[in-house]
Phi, psi and omega in degrees: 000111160328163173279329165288322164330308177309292164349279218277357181274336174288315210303295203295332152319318196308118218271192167257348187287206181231144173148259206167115207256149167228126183261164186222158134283102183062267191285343195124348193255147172288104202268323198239118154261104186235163177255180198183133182248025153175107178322294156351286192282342181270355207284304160296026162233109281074308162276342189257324185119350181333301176326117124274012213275146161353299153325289187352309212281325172324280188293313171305324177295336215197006149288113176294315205200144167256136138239134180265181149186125215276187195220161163275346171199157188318303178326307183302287179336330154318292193290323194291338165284313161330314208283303196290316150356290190288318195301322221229336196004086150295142217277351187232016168256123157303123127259136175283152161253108193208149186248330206266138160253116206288141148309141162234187171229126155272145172219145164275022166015298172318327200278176194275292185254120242203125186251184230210092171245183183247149189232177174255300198268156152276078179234016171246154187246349156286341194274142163288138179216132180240151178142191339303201171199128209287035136204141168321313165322281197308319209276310184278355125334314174276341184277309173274342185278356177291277220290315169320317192270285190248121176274091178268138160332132174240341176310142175297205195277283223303317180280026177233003171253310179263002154334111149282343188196170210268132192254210197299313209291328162317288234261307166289003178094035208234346206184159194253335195080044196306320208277354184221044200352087162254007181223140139298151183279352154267011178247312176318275181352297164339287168328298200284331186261347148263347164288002185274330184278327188277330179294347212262323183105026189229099165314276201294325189285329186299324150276356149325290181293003185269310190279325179276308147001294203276292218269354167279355164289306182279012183268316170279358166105353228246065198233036133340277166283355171278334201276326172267001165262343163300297201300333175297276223300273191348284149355253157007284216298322181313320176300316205295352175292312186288338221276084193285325154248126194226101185279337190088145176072173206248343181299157164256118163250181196210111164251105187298088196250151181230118173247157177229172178183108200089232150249013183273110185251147158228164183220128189219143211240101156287133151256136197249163174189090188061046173077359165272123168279123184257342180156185200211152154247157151234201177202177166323131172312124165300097175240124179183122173322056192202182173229190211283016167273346191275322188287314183305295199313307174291346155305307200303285175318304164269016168230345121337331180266009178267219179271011168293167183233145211264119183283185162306306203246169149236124166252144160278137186265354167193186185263139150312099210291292177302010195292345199266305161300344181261292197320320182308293176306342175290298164337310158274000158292321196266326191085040194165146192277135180252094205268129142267144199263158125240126157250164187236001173192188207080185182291345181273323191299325178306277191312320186275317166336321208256308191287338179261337161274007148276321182294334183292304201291293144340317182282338195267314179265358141311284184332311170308309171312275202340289171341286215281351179276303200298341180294312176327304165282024165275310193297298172335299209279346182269338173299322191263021199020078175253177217262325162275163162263128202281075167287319174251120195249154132235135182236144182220172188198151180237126173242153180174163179226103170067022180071047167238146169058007157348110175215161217214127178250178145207113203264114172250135198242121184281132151077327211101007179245159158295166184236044210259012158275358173267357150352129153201147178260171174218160162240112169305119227237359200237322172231160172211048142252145159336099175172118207267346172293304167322292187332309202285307185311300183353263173318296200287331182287310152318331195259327205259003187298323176293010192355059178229134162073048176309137142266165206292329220200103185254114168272131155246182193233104183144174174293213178315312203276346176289274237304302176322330234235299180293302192329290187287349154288309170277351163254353148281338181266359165080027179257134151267100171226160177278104204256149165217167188235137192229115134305108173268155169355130123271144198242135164251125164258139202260184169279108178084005162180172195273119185237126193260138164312072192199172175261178175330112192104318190242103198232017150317151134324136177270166177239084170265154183257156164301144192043063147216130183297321186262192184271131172288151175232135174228059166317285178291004170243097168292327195276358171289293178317278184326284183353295166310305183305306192286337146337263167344308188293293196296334176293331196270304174312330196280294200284341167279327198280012192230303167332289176327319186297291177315313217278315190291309152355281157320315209274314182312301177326287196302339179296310196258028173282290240279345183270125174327152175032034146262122187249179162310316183259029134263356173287317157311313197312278178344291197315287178350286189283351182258345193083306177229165173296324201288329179282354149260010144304294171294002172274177195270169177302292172341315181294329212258316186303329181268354167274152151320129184083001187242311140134197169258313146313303197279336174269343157315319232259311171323290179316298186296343203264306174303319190238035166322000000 
C-alpha cells in the first residue's frame, strides 16, 4: 500500500473528538505533535492546504503514518501534547531549551516563626514565593539585605528545635532568637508581615506603617524599639532610591518578547512584580519552520507547566489560536484567574517593546559568541592539524587519593558549548593503587568499546603518556579519531617560592600531538586555547565533584561500621528506612528514636556519632 493511500486512510479514520495526532516518519519516529478540538478538520486542512504555516510543506513531505489519540476536552488534548511534546522532542515541534533553574525566596506563613529561604523547586504549595531572580548573586543579595532590615530566623526546621542556646546571628542583630523565645510570636508575626510587604513591593505603604510604628513606640517611652524602626525606615527609604524602573501598579506580570529572523526565533521573559521589574530569562534560539504564534502557545505551555509561578496577567506579543485553553489551564495551575493581554499602547504596550528588544538584543549576541567559537574551532583544527573540524570535543580526566575512591570523568563540548547531558562518570573497577595511566586505559577503553556517537576531537587531561595511552586504546579498537593531550605548567617547588618548569617566554598550557616531540602553545590564539582549557577545567570539575561523592559515602559507611551495637542488619534498616546515608545523617534524634528496633539508647548513640 502506498504512502499516500495510508495518509488518506488516516485523514478518513480521524475520529471528530479533541486530543492530539503524532505524525511519523518513515522509520517510526514522531517527527511532529499537535492538538486539536476536532481531529478530523485539522487534520484535513493538511491535505487541502488549509494548513499555512511555512513547516506544513516540510512536514507533510516526510510523514509516513498518524496516531490520534483523543481526550475529553481541548484542555486535557493541551496538557497531553505538552507531556509528549517533552517525552518525544519532535524535530518540527517548538521546544524550549533552558538549563537554568532561577531562584526565588520562600517563606511558609503556616509555621509558627516562619524564614526566609532561597529554593530552586516550587515544592511547598502553602508557602510564598518571591522571585525569580535573574541571578543567584541577585537573589542572596536580597536575602541578606531582608534579613538585615527585619532580622527573621535563618536556621533550618531540625536546628531550630534542637538548639541549645541563641546563635552568632543572634549575637549580631541578625536575628531575634525565636528558637530559645526571646521574641514573642506576635512581634515576630509583625516582622514576617512586613517583609512579605517589601518582597511584594509595596514599599512605600510599608514604610508608612514603619513611621506610625515608630512614633506609637516613642509615645509609649520604648525608644529602644523606636530607634530600630528608624533605622528599618532608613534602610527602605534607601533601596526605594536605588529602585530605577517602576512601572506602576500592583499586578506580578510576564512579559513574552520575541525576535525572529528567518527560522530562527529567540525568547526572552520580563518578570514585572507589583510594578518593579525584577529581571528577565531566555533560552535557547528556537529553528523551526512555523510562525510565532505556534512559538508563543509553546512557550505558555511548557514553561508554565514546569516549576514557574504563574504571574496575574502575561502579555503576549500576538493573538493566539488555542488562547481560550491555555488561560482556562493557567488559571486552573494558579488557582486564580489569569488574564493574557497584547496590548497596543500605554505602559504594557512599553514593557512588550522593552521584552522584544532584550530577545533582540540576546539574539545578536549569541549569534556573535556562535561566530567567534566556530572561528575558534577553525583556528583549532588547522594549528593542530586536525583532521576534522572538533564541533564534538570529549575530555576525559582521573581524580583519586592514593588509589582510593578512583573515579574517571567524560566531558562533552558541542559546538564549543557543554553538553552535559551527554556527561558520564566512571568508578574505577580494576584497580586500587595509585596509577593514572592504568585509570585512564580504563576509562577510555569502557567509553569507546561502544563505538557510538564518536567525537570529532579526544582531550585527555596529562602529557605524553596520558595522551600514549588514548593512542594505543583507539588502535586496539581500530578507531580513528583525532587525540591531543592538554598539560598544564609544571612547577618545582623550592623553599619560599615557586620556579616553573617551561620554556622560554612561555607559561601556558602545553599541547601535546601524536608524533611530535615537542608541545604546541596557542598563546597567540586565546579563544582557541580557552576552549581547550575550559574542556580541560570542566572534566577536572566533573571527576572531582564525583570523587567527593564516593569519598563521603564511605567515609558516612564507615561512620556507622564505627557505632557500637550497629551491625549489618540495623545498618540494612537504617538505609532502608531513610532511603540514603546522607538522609541518616540529617536525620533528628527524634526520627531515629521512632524506628523500630533501634531504640532510645542506641539512637542517642547514632545521632553523637553522626553529628561529631
Amino acid at each position: 500500500m502506498s504512502e499516500n493511500v495510508i495518509l488518506k486512510e488516516k485523514m478518513v479514520s480521524a475520529p471528530r473528538s479533541s486530543g492530539v495526532y503524532l505524525m511519523k516518519d518513515v522509520q517510526g519516529r514522531i517527527i511532529y505533535v499537535g492538538k486539536a478540538n476536532n481531529l478530523k478538520s485539522r487534520i484535513s486542512s493538511y491535505f487541502s492546504g488549509k494548513d499555512t504555516r511555512p513547516m506544513a510543506p516540510f512536514l507533510m513531505a516526510r510523514v509516513y503514518d498518524i496516531e490520534f489519540l483523543t481526550t475529553s476536552t481541548e484542555k486535557e488534548a493541551l496538557i497531553l501534547e505538552n507531556n509528549l511534546i517533552k517525552r518525544h522532542r519532535p524535530r518540527y515541534n517548538v521546544t524550549l531549551r533552558d538549563d537554568k533553574t532561577y531562584y526565588h525566596l520562600s517563606l511558609d506563613p503556616t509555621e509558627k516563626f516562619p524564614r526566609l529561604q532561597l529554593v530552586r523547586k516550587r515544592l511547598n504549595n502553602a508557602a510564598l514565593y518571591f522571585g525569580p531572580y535573574p541571578s543567584g548573586l541577585a537573589a542572596k543579595e536580597t536575602l541578606r539585605f531582608v534579613q538585615q532590615v527585619f532580622p527573621l530566623r535563618s536556621c533550618r526546621n531540625r536546628d531550630f528545635k534542637l538548639r541549645p542556646r541563641p546563635c552568632l546571628e543572634y549575637q549580631i542583630g541578625r536575628c531575634l532568637a525565636p528558637c530559645k523565645g526571646l521574641v514573642d510570636e506576635e512581634s515576630y508575626r509583625k516582622l514576617v508581615e512586613s517583609a512579605v510587604s517589601f518582597l511584594k513591593g509595596r514599599r512605600r505603604e510599608l514604610i508608612s506603617e514603619l513611621k506610625k510604628q515608630m512614633d506609637e513606640a516613642s509615645e509609649k517611652l520604648n525608644y529602644e524599639e523606636a530607634a530600630r524602626l528608624r533605622d528599618r525606615i532608613a534602610a527602605l527609604e534607601h533601596a526605594l532610591e536605588k529602585q530605577n524602573v517602576d512601572w506602576g501598579g500592583e499586578k506580578d506580570q510576564d512579559v513574552i518578547g520575541i525576535h525572529s529572523q528567518e527560522d530562527n526565533y529567540q525568547v526572552c521573559i520580563l518578570f514585572v512584580r507589583g510594578g518593579k521589574l525584577l529581571g528577565s530569562k531566555s533560552f535557547a534560539p528556537i529553528k523551526v519552520r512555523t510562525d510565532i504564534t505556534e512559538v508563543v502557545s509553546s512557550c505558555l505551555t511548557q514553561y508554565y507547566e514546569s516549576e514557574a509561578i504563574i504571574p496575574d496577567e502575561i502579555i503576549i506579543p500576538c493573538r493566539l489560536p488555542d488562547e481560550k485553553v491555555i488561560v482556562e489551564w493557567l488559571t486552573e495551575n494558579k488557582n486564580q484567574k489569569v488574564t493574557l493581554t497584547l496590548p497596543s499602547i500605554g505602559t504594557k504596550n512599553a514593557l512588550l517593546n522593552m521584552a522584544n528588544e532584550n530577545a533582540l538584543n540576546i539574539w545578536e549576541a549569541a549569534h556573535k559568541s556562535h561566530q567567534q567559537k566556530d572561528a575558534a574551532l577553525q583556528i583549532l583544527q588547522e594549528k593542530l592539524s586536525l583532521n576534522k573540524l572538533p564541533r564534538r570535543i570529549e575530555c576525559y580526566d582521573i581524580s583519586n587519593i592514593s588509589g582510593k575512591h578512583a573515579v574517571g570523568s567524560m566531558v562533552v563540548f558541542q559546538d564549543g558549548e557543554p553538553d552535559k547531558n551527554s556527561y558520564r562518570r566512571y568508578r574505577i573497577k580494576t584497580l586500587s593503587k595509585p596509577d593514572d595511566y592504568a585509570m585512564m586505559y580504563e576509562v577510555l577503553s569502557r567509553r569507546f568499546a561502544r563505538g557510538e556517537n564518536l567525537p570529532d576531537l579526544v582531550v585527555v587531561d596529562g602529557g605524553k603518556g596520558h595522551l600514549n595511552i588514548a593512542l594505543f586504546v583507539l588502535k586496539d579498537l581500530n578507531i580513528k579519531i583525532d587525540v591531543i593531550g592538554l598539560a598544564k605548567e609544571e612547577r618545582a617547588i623550592f623553599p619560599g617560592k615557586s620556579v616553573a618548569k617551561k620554556k622560554a617566554g612561555k607559561s601556558e598550557d602545553r599541547i601535546y600531538l601524536p608524533g611530535r616531540k615537542d608541545a604546541i602553545y596557542l598563546s597567540a590564539w586565546p579563544q582557541a586555547l580557552c576552549i581547550l582549557q575550559h574542556v580541560r577545567d570542566e572534566a577536572h570539575r566533573f571527576a572531582l565533584s564525583y570523587h567527593h561523592q564516593i569519598k563521603q559515602k564511605d567515609d558516612l559507611l564507615s561512620m556507622l561500621d564505627d557505632i557500637p551495637d550497629v551491625g549489618e542488619a540495623r545498618k540494612k534498616t537504617l538505609l532502608k528506612h531513610f532511603g540514603s546515608i546522607k538522609k541518616v545523617k540529617e536525620a533528628s534524634l527524634e526520627e531515629l528514636q521512632k524506628m523500630s528496633g533501634i531504640g532510645k539508647e542506641l539512637a542517642e548513640k547514632i545521632y553523637t556519632c553522626l553529628n561529631k
